[in-house]
N, C-alpha and C positions, 0 to 999 in steps of 0.2 A: 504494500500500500504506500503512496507517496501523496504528501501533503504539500498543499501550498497555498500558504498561508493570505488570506481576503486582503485587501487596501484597506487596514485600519490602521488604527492610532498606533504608534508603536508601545513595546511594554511586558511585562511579563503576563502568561497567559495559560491555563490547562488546555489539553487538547483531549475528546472525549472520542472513541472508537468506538461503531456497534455493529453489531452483526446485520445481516440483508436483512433490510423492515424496520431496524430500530428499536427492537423488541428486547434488548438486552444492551447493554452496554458498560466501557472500561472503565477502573479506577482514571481519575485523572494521571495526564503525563504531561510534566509542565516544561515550558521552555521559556529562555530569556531569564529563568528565575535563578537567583546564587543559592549554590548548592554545597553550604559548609561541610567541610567533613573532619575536622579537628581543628584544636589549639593549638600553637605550637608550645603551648603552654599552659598547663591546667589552671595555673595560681598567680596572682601576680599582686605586688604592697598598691596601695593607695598612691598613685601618683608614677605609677610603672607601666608597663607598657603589653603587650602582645598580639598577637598576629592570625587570622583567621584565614584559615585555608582550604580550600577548595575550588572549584570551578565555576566560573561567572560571576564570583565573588566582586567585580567590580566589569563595568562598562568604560568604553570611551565615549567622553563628552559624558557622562553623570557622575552626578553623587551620590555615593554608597554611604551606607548609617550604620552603624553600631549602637544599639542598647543593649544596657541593663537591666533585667528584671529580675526584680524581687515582689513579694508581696504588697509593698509599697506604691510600685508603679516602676515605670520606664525610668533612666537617666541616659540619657545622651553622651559619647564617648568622643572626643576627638577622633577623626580617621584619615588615614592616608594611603590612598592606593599604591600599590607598590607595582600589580599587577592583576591583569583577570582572574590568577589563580591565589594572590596574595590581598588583605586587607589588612592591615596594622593599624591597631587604636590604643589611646591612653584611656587607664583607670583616672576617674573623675580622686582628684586628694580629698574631697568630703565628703565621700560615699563611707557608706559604712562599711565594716567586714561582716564578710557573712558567704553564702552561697546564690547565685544570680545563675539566670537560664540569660545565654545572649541571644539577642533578636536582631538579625541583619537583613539589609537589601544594597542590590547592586545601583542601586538608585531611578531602576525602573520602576513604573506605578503601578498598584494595579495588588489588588488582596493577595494574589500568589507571589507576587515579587521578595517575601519573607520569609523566613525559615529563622525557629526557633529550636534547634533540635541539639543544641549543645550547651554546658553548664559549663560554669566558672567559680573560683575562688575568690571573694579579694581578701588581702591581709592586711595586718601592720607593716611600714618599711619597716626594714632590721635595724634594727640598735649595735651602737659598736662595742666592743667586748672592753670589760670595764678594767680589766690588765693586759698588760703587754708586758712579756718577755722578751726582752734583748739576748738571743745567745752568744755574744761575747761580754757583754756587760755583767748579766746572769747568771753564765752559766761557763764561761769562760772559754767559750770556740775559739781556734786560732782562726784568723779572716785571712791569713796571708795565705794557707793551704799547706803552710810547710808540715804541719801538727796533726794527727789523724784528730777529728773532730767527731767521732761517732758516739761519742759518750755524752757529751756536752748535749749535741745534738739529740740524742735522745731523750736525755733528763728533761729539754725544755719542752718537748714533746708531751711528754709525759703529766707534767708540770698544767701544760694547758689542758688536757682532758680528763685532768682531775677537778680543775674550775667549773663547778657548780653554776657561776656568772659569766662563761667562758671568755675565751683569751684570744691573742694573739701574741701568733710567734714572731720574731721580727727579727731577718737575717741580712745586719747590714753590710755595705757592698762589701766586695770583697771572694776571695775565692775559699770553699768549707773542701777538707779532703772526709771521703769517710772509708771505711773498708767493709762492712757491712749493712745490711738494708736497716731503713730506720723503718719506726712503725707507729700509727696513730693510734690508740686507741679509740672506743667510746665511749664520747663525750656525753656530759648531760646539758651543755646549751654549745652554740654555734662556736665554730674555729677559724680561726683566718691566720697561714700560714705566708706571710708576705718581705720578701724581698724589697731592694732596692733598686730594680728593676732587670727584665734581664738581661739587659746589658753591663751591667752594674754586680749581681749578686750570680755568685757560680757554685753548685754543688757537683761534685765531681768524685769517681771513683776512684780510690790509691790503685797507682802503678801496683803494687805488691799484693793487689787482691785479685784472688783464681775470679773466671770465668765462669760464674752461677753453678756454684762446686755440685749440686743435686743435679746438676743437667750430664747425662752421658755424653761421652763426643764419640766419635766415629761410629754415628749412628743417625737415620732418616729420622727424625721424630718433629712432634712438634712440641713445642714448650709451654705454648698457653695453660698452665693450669695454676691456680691461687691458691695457697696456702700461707696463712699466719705464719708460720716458720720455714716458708722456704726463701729459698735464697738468690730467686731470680730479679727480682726489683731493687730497688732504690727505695723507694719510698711505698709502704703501706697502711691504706685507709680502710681500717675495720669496718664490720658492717654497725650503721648509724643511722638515726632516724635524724640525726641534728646536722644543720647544714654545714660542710667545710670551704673554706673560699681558700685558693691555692694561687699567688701572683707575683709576677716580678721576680723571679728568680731561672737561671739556667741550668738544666739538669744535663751531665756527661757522660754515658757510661763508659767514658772510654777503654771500651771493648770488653767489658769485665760484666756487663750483665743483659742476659737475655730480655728483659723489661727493664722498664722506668718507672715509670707512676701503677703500681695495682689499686683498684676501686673496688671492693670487696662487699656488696650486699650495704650501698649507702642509698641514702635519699640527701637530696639535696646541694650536691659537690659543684663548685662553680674552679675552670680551672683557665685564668686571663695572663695576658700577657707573661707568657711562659714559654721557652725557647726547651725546644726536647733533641739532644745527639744521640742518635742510637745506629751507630752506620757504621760500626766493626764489631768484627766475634774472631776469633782465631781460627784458624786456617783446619785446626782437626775435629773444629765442631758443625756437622753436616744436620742445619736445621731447615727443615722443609716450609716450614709456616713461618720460620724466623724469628728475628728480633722486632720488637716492637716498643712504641714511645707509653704508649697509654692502653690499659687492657682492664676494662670493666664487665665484670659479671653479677647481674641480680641487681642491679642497680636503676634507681627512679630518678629522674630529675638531674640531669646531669650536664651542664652546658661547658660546651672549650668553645672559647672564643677571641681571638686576637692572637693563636699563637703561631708558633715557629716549628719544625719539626724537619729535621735533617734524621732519616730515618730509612732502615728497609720495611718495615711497616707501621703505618702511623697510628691509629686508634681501633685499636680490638674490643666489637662490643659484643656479649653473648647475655640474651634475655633482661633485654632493656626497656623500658619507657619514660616516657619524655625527656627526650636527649634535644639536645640542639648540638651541631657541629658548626661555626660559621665564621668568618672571617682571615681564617688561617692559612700558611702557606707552608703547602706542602712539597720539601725534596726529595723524593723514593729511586730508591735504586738498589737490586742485589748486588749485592759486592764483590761477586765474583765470575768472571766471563768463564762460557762452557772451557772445557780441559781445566781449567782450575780446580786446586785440591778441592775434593767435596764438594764440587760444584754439582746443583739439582740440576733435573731433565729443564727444567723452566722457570721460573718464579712464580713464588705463589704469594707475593706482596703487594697490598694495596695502599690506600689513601686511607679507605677508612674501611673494613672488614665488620660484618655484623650478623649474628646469629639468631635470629630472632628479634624483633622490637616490635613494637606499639607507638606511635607520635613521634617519629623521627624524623629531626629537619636536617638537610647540609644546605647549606644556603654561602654564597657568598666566598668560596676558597678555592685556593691557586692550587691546581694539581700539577706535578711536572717533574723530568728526570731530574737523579742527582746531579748527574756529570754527563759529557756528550760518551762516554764508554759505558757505562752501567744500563739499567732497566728496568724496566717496574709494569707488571702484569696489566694491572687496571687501577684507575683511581677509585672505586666503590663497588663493594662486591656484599650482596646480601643474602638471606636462605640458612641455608644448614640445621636448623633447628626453630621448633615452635616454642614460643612464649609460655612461659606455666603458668597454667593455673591454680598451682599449688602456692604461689609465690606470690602473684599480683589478683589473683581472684578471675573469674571466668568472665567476666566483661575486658578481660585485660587479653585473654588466654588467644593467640592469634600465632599464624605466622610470621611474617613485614608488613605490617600496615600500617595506614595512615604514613605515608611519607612524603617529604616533598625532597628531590633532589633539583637547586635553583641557581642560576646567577652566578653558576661557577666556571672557571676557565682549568680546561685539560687539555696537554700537549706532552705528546711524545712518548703514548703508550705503545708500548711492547719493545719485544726484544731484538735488538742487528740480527739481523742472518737469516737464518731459514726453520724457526721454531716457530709454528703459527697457533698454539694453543696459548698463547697471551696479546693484550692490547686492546682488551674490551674499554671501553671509559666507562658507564655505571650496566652493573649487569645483576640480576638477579639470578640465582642459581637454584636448583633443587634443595626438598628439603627431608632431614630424616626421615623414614616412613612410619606410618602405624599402623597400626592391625586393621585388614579388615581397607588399606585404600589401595587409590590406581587401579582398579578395575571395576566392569560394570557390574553392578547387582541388581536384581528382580525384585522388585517389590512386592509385596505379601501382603500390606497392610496399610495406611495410615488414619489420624485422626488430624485436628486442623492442625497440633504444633509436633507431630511425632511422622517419624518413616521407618517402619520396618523393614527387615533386607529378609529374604529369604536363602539360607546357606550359607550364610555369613555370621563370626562370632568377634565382638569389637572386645578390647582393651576396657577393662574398668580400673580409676586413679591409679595410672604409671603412665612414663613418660608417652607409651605407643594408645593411648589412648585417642580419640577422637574430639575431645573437646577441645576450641579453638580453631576447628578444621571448619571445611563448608560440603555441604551437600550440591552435586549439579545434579539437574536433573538433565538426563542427555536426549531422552525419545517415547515417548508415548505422549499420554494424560499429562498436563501441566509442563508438558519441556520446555526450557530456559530458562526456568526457576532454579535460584540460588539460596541457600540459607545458613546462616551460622549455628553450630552445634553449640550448645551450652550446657546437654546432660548426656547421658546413654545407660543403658544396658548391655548385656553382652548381644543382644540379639534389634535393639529400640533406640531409636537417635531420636532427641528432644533440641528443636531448631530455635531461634528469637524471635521470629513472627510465623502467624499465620499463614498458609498456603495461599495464596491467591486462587491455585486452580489444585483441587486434592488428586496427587497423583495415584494411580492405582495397580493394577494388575498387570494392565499395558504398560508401563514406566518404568525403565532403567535409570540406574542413578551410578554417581560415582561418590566416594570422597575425597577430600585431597587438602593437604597445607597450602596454605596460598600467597601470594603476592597479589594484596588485595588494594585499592583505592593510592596510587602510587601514581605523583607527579614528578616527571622529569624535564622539566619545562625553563627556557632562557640559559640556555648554557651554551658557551661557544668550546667549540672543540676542533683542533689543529692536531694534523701530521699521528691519530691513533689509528689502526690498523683494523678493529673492530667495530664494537657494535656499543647500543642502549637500549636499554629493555629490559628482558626477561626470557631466561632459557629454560623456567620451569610454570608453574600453573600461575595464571593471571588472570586477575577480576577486574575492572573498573579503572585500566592503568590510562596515562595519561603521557604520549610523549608531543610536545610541541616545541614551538619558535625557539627549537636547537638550532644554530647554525653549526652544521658539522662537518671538516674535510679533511679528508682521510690523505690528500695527498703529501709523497714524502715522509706518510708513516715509518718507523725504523724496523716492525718488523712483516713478516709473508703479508700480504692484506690477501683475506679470504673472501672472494666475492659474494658467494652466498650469505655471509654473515657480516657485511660490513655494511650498515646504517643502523635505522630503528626498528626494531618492532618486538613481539609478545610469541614468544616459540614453544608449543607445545610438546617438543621432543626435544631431551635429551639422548645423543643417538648410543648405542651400544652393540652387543653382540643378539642374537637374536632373543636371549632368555635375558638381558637384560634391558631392552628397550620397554621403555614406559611412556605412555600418553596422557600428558596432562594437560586438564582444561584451560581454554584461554579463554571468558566469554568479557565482551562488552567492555573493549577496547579501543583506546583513540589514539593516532600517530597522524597528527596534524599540525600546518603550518611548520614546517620544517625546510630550510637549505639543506643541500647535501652535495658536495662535490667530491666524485670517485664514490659513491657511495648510494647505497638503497633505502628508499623508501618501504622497508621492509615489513609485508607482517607477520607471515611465517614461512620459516625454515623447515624442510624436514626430512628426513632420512627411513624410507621405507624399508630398507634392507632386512628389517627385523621382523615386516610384517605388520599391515595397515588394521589400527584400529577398529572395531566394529560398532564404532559409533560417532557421531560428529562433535570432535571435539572443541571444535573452531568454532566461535559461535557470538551474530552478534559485533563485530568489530568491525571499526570503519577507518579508513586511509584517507584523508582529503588535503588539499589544499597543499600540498609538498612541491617542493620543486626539487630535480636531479639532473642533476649533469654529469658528464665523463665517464658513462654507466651505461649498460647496455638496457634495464629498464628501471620506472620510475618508481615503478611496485611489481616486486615479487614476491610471489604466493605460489609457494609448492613446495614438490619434492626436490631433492638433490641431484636428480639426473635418474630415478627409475625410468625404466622401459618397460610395459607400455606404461602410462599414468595408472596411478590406481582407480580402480574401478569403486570401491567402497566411498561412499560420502565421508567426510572427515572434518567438511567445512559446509556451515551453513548458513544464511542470512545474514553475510558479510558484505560492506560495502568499500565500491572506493568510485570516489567523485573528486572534480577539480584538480587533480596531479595536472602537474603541469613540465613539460619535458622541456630541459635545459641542454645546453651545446653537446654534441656527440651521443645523444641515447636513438634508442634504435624503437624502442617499443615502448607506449604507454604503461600499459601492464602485462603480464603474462601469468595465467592461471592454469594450474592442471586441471586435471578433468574428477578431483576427488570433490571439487567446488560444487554446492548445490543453491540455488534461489541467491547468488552475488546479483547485486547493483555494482552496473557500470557505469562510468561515462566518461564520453575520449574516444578519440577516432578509432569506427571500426576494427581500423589495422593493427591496431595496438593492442586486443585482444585475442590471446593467442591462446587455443585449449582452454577455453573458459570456463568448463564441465557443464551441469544441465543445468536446464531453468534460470540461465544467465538474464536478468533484465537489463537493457541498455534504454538509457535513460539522455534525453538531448543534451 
């Protein structure tokens, strides 16, 4: 069905579907209307600031509004558009604290132009901590660096999270030597560990201290793991409900430890103008995940912002929520070119690596090699693991979601030569499995919030459980329905809303972790080799006004996989290929030179799904150049196309072909019910039920 919209007033507006005669018809499906989908910030003091994110969240030529509401009524928020997908407002200083539902529009008129479907904190600003410790004054640190200072430095440590009124450490300039990791405890009110800037204050590891003595060497491993007494960090922040602020100071490992900063199970940690060296390890230690500047786990509320990081990977995050990453610049490089001792097959170091989160922003940071010889995989790489439930509660419990990747500048991903499995710039990857996903199951049963699977037995509370996951529906009764899991049984999944349409007997379903509601939007990207997206299962992702070009990338550029789009297969051997869903996807407004307009990749060698996993996603408004097409949709080179549907109710409109491309689009034949548009010719194998539209 194709709509097009009467000569009225412009504005935000429901569109209402009905069946022949009119006898029945849809829920509203609204357009022009902003459609928040997170804070970049749950909380914020009186007089502070944060950021609403989602899409259409702002127009050109209008004003966009921000309220408050509480019981009391509305309050008006200062606002500033930053972008369609960004609005940023100030908390009113005379509003109360308390909890407030915010109510916004993009500044179109019109009763749907509003959405109130997200909550807010406000607090008190923070108070400053009513001691300060000096550790050379106090506590007697040598500042020159000649004096190991681990003692000193720990006592003052100590000293602050003993204060019931909490404190601040205060390490001025000067260079601290230590030879052991120090470590915070917790505290019972806020911590501010602050430098004299870092340019000014250096903490540094002694020459005469091993190489994070618990890490084996001549061995593949990876190091990320936290422990109160091990010995791979510099600095450790217990797990704490009380905020710590970390600034002004440069941390060294000069080559002596696997990490820098561990964040252990906090809430609250602010870490500013903070310079992190983590770009040597000795030559007999073969670490595959490597060294890293910043490695947080279990951790809420966590913002780095304004720092520095000369590093082979820069912030390691596994089961996080509400992070901010922004401002910062980053230099990534392995340190070792192939033939070198204990050199890996490739690198496996990002920008920022992340295991799971909930409300993650990168907004605003320099990605880029160390040096014109080194390398560095991808600047942002996410997946690997779901969010607990056990940890942040089942409205937290997720795979990546809510993200915005924005406003960032990346060059010079991958590696010299001829190793092409690096040089993605943000890529989402696969995530652990759980019982009972990645394949189709029969339906047996449902009520309006539950789906039974028949011959199927799910995980109950352990990690391979299903809560946090989503349900697709792939084919019968109610398909293209999505829903989030928030209970089960071994045999009964309990979803967040109602069915719109109750699947039944005819209805297959899948489950899956997901990379869900994820913008990668305004980023310019130079000389990377790959790709932005997602190479595992995606809902509601977002790529736009990337300007991206791949040329002069340093390492293979893979044609298949170099631009944007949302990949449903990760490829493998025939018993390990898996099909995971992409539905209801946007790769729009985008430049791209040497590079695709891409939505899906895929590799049938393994054996084409039996169901349409593609589903629902639209391509528009891109341009390409130096490419042979503007969008491509398919397989990798099967012979013949496969015959099985795999993609359904996919569109792509407005591509637009720039210098050297050969074909608008080109689609296999696994395609079913696509919207086209774009000259005939540019439609190549288009599969069945292609609409082509003027």
């Amino acid at each position: 069905m194709t709509e097009i919209p009467p000569s009225i007033v412009d504005g935000a507006y429901a569109i209402y579907a009905s069946t022949d005669g009119g006898t029945t018809w849809s829920s509203p499906l609204l357009i022009n209307t902003a459609q928040p989908w997170y804070l970049d910030r749950a909380k914020a003091a009186r007089g502070g600031s944060a950021t609403l994110i989602g899409t259409a969240v702002s127009r050109d030529g209008r004003t966009p509004q921000v309220y408050l509401r509480d019981s009391g009524g509305l309050t008006a928020c200062t606002v500033a558009a930053v972008s369609e997908y960004e609005l940023a407002f100030t908390v009113p200083t005379a509003l109360a604290t308390g909890s407030y539902t915010v109510v916004a529009s993009n500044g179109l008129g019109g009763h749907y132009a509003y959405d109130s479907s997200l909550t807010f904190t406000v607090t008190n600003p923070a108070t400053a901590p009513g001691t300060t410790y000096d550790v050379v004054a106090d506590f007697g640190a040598d500042p020159t660096g000649a004096a190991d200072a681990t003692t000193s430095l720990q006592n003052a440590l100590n000293a602050a999270a003993a204060n019931s009124a909490g404190a601040c450490v205060s390490f001025p300039a000067g260079t601290y030597t230590i030879s052991s990791k120090l470590a915070l405890g917790a505290g019972t009110a806020g911590i501010q560990i602050l430098g004299a800037g870092a340019g000014s204050t250096t903490l540094r590891m002694s020459d005469s201290a091993p190489f994070s003595p618990d890490i084996p060497v001549n061995t593949v491993i990876d190091p990320q793991v936290m422990k109160a007494d091990d010995e791979n960090g510099m600095l450790y922040l217990a797990p704490s409900i009380q905020p710590v602020e970390l600034s002004g100071i440069t941390f060294d490992t000069n080559g002596k430890r696997a990490i820098v900063l561990q964040i252990d199970g906090c809430s609250g940690v602010s870490v500013t103008d903070t310079v992190f060296v983590a770009d040597s390890y000795p030559d007999d230690a073969w670490l595959y995940a490597g060294v890293c500047s910043i490695f947080a786990q279990n951790t809420r509320d966590l913002t780095v912002d304004g720092c520095s990081f000369t590093c082979h990977k820069g912030i390691f995050l596994i089961n996080v929520v509400d992070v901010q990453v922004q401002n910062n610049a980053f230099a990534i490089f392995y340190p070792r070119n192939p033939g070198d001792p204990n050199a890996a097959p490739h690198a496996d170091n990002d920008g920022v690596e992340v295991w799971g989160a909930r409300r993650l922003t990168i907004r605003g940071n320099t990605f880029a090699r160390g040096s014109s010889t080194y390398y560095y995989a991808r600047a942002v790489q996410t997946g690997a693991l779901k969010v607990s439930h056990g940890r942040f509660g089942t409205a937290d419990a997720c795979g990546v979601e809510d993200m915005l990747i924005a406003h960032n500048t990346v060059q010079d991903a991958g590696q010299p030569g001829d190793m092409a499995n690096n040089g993605e710039v943000f890529v989402g990857d696969t995530f652990n499995g759980i019982t009972g996903g990645i394949q189709t199951l029969p339906v047996s049963s449902t009520t309006a919030n539950t789906i039974t699977a028949s011959g199927s037995t799910f995980a109950v509370n352990s990690a391979q459980d299903p809560i946090g996951a989503h349900v697709f529906i792939l084919d019968g009764t109610g398909s293209g329905q999505v829903r989030r899991i928030i209970g089960n049984t071994t045999t009964t999944l309990t979803v967040d809303r109602a069915w719109d349409v109750l699947p039944d007997t005819t209805s297959s379903f899948l489950i899956d972790v997901v990379h869900a509601r994820q913008l990668y939007v305004h980023n310019a990207i130079t000389a990377c080799s790959k790709y932005i997206g997602s190479y595992g299962p995606s809902l509601l992702g977002v790529v736009a006004r990337n300007e991206f070009d791949s040329s002069g990338a340093p390492g293979v550029i893979v044609p298949e996989m170099c631009g944007a789009g949302f990949v449903g297969l990760l490829g493998g051997t025939a018993a390990a290929v898996k099909f995971h869903p992409v539905f209801y996807n946007h790769i729009a407004d985008n430049t791209f030179t040497a590079a695709h307009a891409l939505l899906s990749y895929q590799d049938f060698s393994g054996g084409v799904p039996p169901y349409p996993f593609l589903r629902g996603n639209v391509v528009s408004r891109n341009v390409a150049s130096e490419i042979t097409d503007v969008v491509w949709m398919g397989d990798s080179g099967t012979t013949p196309s496969p015959a099985a549907t795999y993609g359904r109710y996919n569109a792509i409109v407005h591509n637009e072909p720039g210098a050297s491309v050969t074909n608008e689009a080109t689609l296999d034949g696994g395609w079913d019910r696509t919207i086209y548009q774009g000259p005939a010719s540019g439609l190549v194998d288009g599969g069945s039920n292609t609409v082509v539209v003027p």
